[in-house]
C-alpha positions as CSV (number, residue, x, y, z in Angstrom):
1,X,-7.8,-30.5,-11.2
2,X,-9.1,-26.9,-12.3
3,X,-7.1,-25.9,-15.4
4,X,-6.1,-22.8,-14.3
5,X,-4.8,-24.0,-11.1
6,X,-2.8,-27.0,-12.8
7,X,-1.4,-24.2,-15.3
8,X,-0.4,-22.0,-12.4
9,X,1.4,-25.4,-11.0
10,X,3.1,-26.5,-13.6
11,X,4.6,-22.8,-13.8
12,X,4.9,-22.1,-10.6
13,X,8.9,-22.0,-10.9
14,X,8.7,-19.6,-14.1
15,X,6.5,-17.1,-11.5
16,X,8.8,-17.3,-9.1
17,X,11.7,-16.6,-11.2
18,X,9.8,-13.7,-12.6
19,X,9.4,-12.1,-9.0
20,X,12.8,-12.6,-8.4
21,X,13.5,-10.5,-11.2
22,X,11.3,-7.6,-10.0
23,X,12.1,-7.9,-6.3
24,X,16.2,-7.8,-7.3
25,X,15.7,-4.5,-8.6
26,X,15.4,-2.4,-5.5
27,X,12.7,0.9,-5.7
28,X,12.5,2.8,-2.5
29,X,9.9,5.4,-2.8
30,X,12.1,8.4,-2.2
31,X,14.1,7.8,-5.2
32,X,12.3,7.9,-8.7
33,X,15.4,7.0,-10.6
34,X,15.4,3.3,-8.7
35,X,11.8,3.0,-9.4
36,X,12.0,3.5,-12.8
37,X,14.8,0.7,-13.4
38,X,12.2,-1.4,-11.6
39,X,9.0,-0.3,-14.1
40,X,11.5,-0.9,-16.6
41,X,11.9,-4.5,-15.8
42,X,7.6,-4.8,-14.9
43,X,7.2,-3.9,-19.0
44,X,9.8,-6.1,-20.2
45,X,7.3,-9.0,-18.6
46,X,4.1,-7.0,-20.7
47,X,6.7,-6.9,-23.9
48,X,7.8,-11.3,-23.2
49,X,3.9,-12.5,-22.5
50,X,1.7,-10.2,-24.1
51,X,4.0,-8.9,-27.2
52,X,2.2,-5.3,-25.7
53,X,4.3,-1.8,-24.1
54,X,2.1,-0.8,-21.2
55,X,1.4,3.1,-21.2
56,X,3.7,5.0,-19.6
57,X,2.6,7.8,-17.4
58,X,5.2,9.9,-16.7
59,X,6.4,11.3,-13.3
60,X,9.3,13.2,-11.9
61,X,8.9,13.2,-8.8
62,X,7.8,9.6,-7.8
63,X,8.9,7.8,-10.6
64,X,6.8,6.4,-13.3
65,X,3.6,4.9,-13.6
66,X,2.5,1.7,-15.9
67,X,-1.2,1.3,-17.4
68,X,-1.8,-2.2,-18.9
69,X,-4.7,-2.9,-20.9
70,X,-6.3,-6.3,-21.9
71,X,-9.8,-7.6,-23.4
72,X,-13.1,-6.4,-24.3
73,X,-16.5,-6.4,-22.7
74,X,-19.1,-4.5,-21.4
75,X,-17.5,-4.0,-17.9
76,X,-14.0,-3.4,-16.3
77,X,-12.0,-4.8,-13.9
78,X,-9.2,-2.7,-12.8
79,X,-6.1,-4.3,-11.1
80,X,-4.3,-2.5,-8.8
81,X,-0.8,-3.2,-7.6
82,X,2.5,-0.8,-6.7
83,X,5.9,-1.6,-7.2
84,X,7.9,0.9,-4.6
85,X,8.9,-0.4,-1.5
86,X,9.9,1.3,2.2
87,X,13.1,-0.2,1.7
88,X,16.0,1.7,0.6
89,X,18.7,-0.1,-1.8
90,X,20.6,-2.8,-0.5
91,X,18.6,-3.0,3.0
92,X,17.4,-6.2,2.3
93,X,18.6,-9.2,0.3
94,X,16.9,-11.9,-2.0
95,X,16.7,-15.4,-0.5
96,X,15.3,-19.1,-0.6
97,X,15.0,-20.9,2.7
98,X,12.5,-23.9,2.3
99,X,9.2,-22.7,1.1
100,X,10.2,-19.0,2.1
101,X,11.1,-16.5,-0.6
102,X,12.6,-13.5,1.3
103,X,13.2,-9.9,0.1
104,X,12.5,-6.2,0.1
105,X,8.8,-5.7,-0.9
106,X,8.4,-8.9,-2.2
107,X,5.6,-9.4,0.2
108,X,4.2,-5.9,-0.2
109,X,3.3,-6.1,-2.8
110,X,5.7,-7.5,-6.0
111,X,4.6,-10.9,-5.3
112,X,1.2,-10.2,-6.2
113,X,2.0,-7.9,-9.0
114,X,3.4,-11.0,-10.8
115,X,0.5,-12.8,-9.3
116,X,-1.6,-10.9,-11.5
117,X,0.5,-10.8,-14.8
118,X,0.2,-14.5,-14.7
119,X,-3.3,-14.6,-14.1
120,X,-3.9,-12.9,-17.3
121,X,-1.3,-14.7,-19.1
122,X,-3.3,-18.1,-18.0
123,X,-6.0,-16.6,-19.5
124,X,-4.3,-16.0,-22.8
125,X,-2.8,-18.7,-22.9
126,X,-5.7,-21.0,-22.2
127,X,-8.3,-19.1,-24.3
128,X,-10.6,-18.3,-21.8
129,X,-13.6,-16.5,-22.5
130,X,-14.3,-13.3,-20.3
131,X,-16.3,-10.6,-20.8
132,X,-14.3,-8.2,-19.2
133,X,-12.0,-5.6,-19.9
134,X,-8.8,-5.8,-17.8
135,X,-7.7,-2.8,-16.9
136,X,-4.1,-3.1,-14.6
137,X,-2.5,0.3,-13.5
138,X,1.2,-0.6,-11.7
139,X,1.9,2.9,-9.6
140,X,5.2,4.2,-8.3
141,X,4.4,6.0,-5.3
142,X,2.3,4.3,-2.3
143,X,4.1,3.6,0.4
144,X,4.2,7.3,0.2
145,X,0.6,8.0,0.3
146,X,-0.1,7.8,-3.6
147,X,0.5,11.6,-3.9
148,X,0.7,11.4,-7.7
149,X,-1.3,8.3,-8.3
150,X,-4.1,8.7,-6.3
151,X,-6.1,11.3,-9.1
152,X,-4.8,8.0,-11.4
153,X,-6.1,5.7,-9.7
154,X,-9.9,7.3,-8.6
155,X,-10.1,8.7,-12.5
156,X,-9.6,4.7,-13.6
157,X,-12.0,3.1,-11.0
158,X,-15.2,5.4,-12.0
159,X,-15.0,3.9,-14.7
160,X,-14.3,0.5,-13.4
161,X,-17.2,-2.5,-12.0
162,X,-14.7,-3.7,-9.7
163,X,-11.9,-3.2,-8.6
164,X,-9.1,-5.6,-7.2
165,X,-6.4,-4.8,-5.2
166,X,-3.0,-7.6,-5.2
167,X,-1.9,-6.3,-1.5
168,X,-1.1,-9.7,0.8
169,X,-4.0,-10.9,2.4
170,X,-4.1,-11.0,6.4
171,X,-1.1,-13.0,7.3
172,X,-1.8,-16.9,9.0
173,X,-5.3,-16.6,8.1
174,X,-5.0,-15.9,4.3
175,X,-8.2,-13.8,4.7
176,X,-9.4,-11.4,2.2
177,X,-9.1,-7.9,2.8
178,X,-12.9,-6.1,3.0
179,X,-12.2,-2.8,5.0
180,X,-9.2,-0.7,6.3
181,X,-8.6,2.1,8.5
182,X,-8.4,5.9,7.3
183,X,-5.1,7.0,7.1
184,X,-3.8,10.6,7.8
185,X,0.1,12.0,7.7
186,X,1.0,15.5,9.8
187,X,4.3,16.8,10.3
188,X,4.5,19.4,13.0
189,X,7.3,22.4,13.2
190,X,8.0,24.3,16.4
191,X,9.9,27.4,16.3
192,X,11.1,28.6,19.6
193,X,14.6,30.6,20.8
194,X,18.0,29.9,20.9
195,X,20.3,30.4,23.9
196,X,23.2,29.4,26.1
197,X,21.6,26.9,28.7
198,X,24.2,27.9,31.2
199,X,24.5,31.7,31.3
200,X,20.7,32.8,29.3
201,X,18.9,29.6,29.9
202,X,15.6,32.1,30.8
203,X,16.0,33.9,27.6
204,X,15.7,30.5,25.9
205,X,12.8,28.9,24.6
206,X,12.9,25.5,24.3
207,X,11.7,23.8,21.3
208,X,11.9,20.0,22.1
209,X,9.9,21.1,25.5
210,X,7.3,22.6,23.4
211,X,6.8,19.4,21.0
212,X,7.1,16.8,23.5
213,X,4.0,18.3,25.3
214,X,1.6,18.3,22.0
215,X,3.3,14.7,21.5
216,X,1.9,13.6,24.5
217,X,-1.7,15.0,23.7
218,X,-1.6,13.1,20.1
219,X,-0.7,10.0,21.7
220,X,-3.8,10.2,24.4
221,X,-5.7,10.8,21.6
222,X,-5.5,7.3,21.1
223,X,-8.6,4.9,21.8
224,X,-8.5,1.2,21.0
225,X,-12.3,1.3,22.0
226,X,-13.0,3.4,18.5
227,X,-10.1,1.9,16.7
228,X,-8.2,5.7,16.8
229,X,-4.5,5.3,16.7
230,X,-2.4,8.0,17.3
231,X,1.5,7.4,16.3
232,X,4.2,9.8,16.3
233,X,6.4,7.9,14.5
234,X,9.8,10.5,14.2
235,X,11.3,13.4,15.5
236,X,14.3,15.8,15.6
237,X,15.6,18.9,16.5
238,X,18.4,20.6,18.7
239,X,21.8,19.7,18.7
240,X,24.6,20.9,21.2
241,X,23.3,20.1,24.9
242,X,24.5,23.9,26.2
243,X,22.1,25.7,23.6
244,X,18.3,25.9,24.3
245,X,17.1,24.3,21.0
246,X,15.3,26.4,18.8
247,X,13.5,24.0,16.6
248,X,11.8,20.7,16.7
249,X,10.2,18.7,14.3
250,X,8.0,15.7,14.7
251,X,5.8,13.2,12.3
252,X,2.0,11.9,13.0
253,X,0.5,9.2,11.2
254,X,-3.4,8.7,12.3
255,X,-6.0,5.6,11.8
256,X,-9.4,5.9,12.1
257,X,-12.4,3.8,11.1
258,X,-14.6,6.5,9.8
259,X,-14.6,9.7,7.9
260,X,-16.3,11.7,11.2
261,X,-13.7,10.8,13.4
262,X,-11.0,11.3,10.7
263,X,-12.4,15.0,10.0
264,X,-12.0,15.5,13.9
265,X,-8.6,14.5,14.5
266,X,-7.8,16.4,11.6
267,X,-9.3,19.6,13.4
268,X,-7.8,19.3,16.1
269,X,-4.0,18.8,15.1
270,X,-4.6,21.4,12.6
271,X,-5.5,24.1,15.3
272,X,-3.0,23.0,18.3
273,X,-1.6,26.1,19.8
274,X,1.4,26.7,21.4
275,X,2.0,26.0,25.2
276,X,4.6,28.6,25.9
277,X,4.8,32.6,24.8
278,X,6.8,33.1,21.8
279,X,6.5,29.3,20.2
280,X,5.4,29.1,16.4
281,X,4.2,26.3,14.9
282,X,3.6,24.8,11.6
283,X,1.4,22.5,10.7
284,X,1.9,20.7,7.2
285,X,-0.1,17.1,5.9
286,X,-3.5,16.2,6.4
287,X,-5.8,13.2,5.3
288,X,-4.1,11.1,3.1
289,X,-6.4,7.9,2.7
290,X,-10.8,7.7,3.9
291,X,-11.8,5.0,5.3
292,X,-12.2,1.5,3.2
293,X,-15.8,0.9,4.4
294,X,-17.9,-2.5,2.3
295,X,-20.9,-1.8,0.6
296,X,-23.4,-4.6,-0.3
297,X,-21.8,-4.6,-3.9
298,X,-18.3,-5.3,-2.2
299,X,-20.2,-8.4,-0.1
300,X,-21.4,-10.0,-3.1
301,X,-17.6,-9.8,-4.9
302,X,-16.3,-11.1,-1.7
303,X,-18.9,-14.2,-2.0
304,X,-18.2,-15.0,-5.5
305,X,-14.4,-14.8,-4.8
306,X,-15.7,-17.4,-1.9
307,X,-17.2,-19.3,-5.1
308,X,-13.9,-19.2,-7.3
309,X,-11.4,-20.9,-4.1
310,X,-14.2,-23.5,-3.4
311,X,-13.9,-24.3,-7.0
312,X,-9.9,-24.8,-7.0
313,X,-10.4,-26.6,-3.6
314,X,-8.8,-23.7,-1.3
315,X,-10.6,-24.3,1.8
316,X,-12.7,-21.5,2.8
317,X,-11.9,-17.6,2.0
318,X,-12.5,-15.1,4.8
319,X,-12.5,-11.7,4.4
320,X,-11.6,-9.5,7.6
321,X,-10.9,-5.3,8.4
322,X,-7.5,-4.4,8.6
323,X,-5.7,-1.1,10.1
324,X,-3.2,-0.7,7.4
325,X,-4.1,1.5,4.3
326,X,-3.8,0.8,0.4
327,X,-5.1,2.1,-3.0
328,X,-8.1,0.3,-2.3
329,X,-9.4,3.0,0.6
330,X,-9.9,5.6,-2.8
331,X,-11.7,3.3,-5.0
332,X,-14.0,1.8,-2.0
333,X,-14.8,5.2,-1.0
334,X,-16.2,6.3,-4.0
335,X,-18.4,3.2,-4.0
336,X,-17.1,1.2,-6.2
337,X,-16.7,-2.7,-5.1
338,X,-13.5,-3.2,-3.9
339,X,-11.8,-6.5,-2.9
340,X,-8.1,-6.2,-1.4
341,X,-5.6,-8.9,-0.5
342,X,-5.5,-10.6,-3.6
343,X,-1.8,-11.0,-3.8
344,X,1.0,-13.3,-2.5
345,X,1.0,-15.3,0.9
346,X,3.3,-14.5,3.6
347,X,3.9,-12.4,6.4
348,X,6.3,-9.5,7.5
349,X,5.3,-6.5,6.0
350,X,7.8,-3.7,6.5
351,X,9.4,-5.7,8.3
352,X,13.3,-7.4,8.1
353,X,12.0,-10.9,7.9
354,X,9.0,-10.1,4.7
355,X,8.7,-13.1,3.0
356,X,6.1,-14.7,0.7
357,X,5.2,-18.6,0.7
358,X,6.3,-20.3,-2.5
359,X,3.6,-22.9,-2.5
360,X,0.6,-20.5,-2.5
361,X,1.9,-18.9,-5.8
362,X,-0.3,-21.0,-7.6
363,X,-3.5,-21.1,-5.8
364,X,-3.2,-17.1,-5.6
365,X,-2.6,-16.5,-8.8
366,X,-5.0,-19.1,-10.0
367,X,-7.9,-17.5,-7.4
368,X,-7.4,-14.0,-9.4
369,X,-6.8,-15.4,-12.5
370,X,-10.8,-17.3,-12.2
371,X,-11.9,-14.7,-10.4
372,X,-11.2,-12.3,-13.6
373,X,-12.6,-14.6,-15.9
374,X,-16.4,-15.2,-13.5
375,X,-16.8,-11.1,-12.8
C-alpha cells in the first residue's frame, strides 16, 4: 500500500475528530464574530501539527481570514478552502450514522479544509520531498460571494502555478471539478404609492404588481439550451392587505456559461424600466463570479491528478462542469490552472441532510496530499 494512503488510514479517526472540532463551531456568513471563534479553532490545528500561527488577515465585516504558508521551491501551489457556512447557529447538528458524518458545512467545505491540513501534515511527517511552496489561504466570506476575499484570493494565485480548490467533488460520481457556471447576485427595489385599497385604490400604485411583472421577465430569461438560469430566489414587501403597497423588494441570482452572455444579462437587468407611471426602481449587485472555463494547463493538472488516484488504486478520476460557483471561477479566469473538488466525499450541499462519507477521508486526503508532492 502507498504510504501516504496507509498514513491517512491509520489516522483516519484523528481527521475525523479534527473536523468535528471545526464543524461544532458554527460560522454563518452574516455574523463575523461566529466565524472568527471558528478561524480561532482552524489555527489552533496550524499551532498542534505545524508548531506555526497562520497570518491573520483581518476583517470586520466578514470575519477573518487565515494565510498558511509551507515549503520552498521554485513554484506554488495555492490551497483554497472557506470555512463560513449558509447555516445559521444551531440550524443543524453534528452526527454519526454508519459511514455518514452529518453537520452544517461539513460537506461544504470544512471536510476538505481538514483534508488539506492533513495532507500537508503527511508530508511533514513522512519527509517527503516537494519542490513546492504551499501556499493555503482559509477565507471567511464565500458563501457570500467572497466580497472581501476575492482581491485575496486573485492577488495570491498570480503568483501561484496551480491552484487547488478543497470544494466536494460532484456527488455519486466523485468527479473532479474542471469548469463552473458564472455567477451574478441583483437585488431589485420598487418604489410605488401608498393608499387605502378600499376608498383610494386608483390613487394607489402597487408595488408587489410592479415586481412580479419584471419577475416574470427574469425567470423567461431562462434557457437550459445555453445553460442560463434565471432564479429569483426572495422577496418582500407590503404588509396590511387594505393598503396598496408601496414597496417591494426582490433577489436574482444568475448562472451563465460564458462571460458574453453574463455581460448581457447583466445589461439587461441593469436597465429594466418600470411598467407603470410613477414606479422607481433600484437596481443594486452585479457580477459576482466569471465563468470557470479549462485551459490546456488545467487539462494536463486534471491528468496528473488522474495519475496520482491510479497510483493509490482509486479507480478512475473524472472531472465534469458544474453550475455552482467557488473561489476557483477567479483564479481560472485569470488563467491560471485550476483544479476544484478536491475535498471531502458526500452529498447535500446546502442542504438539511449535508453529510460527508467517513471512509473516503483517507483516499481524499491522501489524493491531495500526492498530488502536492508530484506538481
Amino acid at each position: 500500500m502507498d504510504k501516504v494512503l496507509k498514513y491517512m488510514e491509520e489516522n483516519q479517526e484523528h481527521i475525523i475528530s479534527d473536523i468535528r472540532y471545526i464543524v461544532e463551531r458554527d460560522s454563518p456568513s452574516n455574523d463575523a464574530d461566529l466565524v472568527d471563534l471558528c478561524a480561532d479553532r482552524i489555527q489552533k490545528l496550524f499551532n498542534r501539527y505545524f508548531g506555526y500561527t497562520a497570518a491573520v488577515i483581518e476583517n470586520d465585516d466578514y470575519g477573518n481570514h487565515l494565510r498558511f504558508e509551507y515549503g520552498e521551491g521554485d513554484s506554488t501551489v495555492l490551497i483554497l478552502s472557506h470555512f463560513d457556512t449558509v447555516w445559521d447557529e444551531g440550524d443543524l447538528q453534528v452526527k454519526i450514522e454508519g459511514d455518514k458524518l452529518y453537520g452544517p458545512g461539513i460537506l461544504d467545505m470544512k471536510g476538505g479544509l481538514v483534508q488539506a491540513i492533513w495532507a500537508i501534515k503527511a508530508i511533514k511527517d513522512l519527509g517527503l520531498d516537494t519542490d513546492n511552496k504551499i501556499v493555503f489561504l482559509c477565507t471567511s466570506d464565500e458563501e457570500i460571494g467572497s466580497p472581501s476575499s476575492k482581491k485575496i484570493i486573485e492577488e495570491a494565485a498570480v503568483d501561484s502555478d496551480y491552484v487547488l480548490v478543497t470544494e466536494p467533488p460532484v456527488a455519486d460520481t466523485g468527479a473532479l471539478k474542471t469548469g463552473r457556471k458564472g455567477s451574478s447576485r441583483y437585488y431589485v427595489e420598487v418604489r410605488g404609492r401608498k393608499a387605502h385599497s378600499g376608498n383610494n385604490h386608483q390613487d394607489g400604485i402597487n408595488a408587489i404588481k410592479e415586481a412580479s411583472r419584471h419577475i416574470v421577465d427574469l425567470e423567461n430569461l431562462t434557457d437550459y439550451k445555453i445553460g442560463t438560469t434565471i432564479n429569483v430566489g426572495s422577496i418582500k414587501g407590503g404588509g396590511k392587505l387594505n393598503v396598496v403597497p408601496d414597496f417591494a423588494k426582490f433577489g436574482v441570482n444568475v448562472r451563465v456559461k460564458n462571460e458574453e452572455e453574463q455581460l448581457r444579462i447583466d445589461r439587461y437587468i441593469k436597465n429594466i424600466q418600470p411598467y407603470e407611471k410613477g414606479i422607481k426602481l433600484k437596481v443594486t449587485g452585479g457580477i459576482n463570479r466569471p465563468p470557470m472555463n479549462k485551459n490546456e494547463k488545467t487539462e494536463e493538472l486534471f491528468e496528473i491528478a488522474q495519475d496520482v488516484a491510479e497510483d493509490l488504486d482509486l479507480g478512475e478520476l473524472k472531472q465534469a462542469y458544474v453550475g455552482g460557483g467557488s473561489d476557483g471561477n477567479f483564479t481560472a479566469n485569470l488563467g491560471i490552472p485550476t483544479l476544484d473538488g478536491l475535498g471531502a466525499v458526500g452529498e447535500g450541499i446546502h442542504a438539511k441532510n449535508e453529510h460527508i462519507i467517513a471512509s473516503e477521508v483517507p483516499n481524499r486526503a491522501a489524493l491531495l496530499s500526492k498530488l502536492l508532492v508530484v506538481l
